[in-house]
N, C-alpha and C positions, 0 to 999 in steps of 0.2 A: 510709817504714817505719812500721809501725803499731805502738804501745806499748799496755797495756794502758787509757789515757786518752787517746790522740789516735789520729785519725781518719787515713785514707789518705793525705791532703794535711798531715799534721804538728798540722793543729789540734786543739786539745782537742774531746771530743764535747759535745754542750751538752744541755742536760735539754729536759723536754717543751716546760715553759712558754716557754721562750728559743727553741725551735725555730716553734712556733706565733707566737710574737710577730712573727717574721723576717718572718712570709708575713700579718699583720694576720688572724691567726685565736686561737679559741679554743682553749685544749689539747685541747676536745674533740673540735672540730674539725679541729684537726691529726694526733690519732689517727687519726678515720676517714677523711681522705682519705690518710694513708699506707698506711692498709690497704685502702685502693681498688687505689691503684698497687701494692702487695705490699712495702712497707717495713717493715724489721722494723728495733728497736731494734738497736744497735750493742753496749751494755752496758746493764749497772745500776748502781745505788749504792743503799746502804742512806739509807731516809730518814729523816732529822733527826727528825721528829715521829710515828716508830714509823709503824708499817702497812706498806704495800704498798713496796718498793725504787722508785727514781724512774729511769725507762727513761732512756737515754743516745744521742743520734743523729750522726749522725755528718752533716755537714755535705755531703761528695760523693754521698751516696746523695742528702740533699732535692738540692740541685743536680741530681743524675743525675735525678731526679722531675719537675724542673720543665724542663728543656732535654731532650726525648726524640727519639732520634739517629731521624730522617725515613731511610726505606729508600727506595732508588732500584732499579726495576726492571730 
């Protein structure tokens, strides 16, 4: 069950930079390859040092990004 901070699987969603870290990339690099695969942010959060809200991901989508279900004809 999904709460408004945790993700499908019960875990909390984790911000850009923690998501890029997971996969040894840069946040910005972790932006555009989710938006290769069509990943969109799970949430937001207002951020700490004013500007822009700090996207929120959710853990089963990258998962679901990085193991993609092979179709069998």
């Amino acid at each position: 069950m999904t709460s408004p901070c945790t993700g499908r699987d019960g875990r909390p969603f984790v911000p850009t930079d923690q998501a890029a870290y997971s996969l040894g990339m840069r946040p910005g690099q972790f932006r555009a390859w989710a938006s290769r695969r069509g990943l969109r942010p799970a949430g937001h959060r207002p951020n700490p040092r004013r500007g822009q809200p700090l996207a929120l991901w959710d853990l089963v989508d990258i998962t679901d990004a990085l193991n993609p279900t092979t179709r069998v004809a």
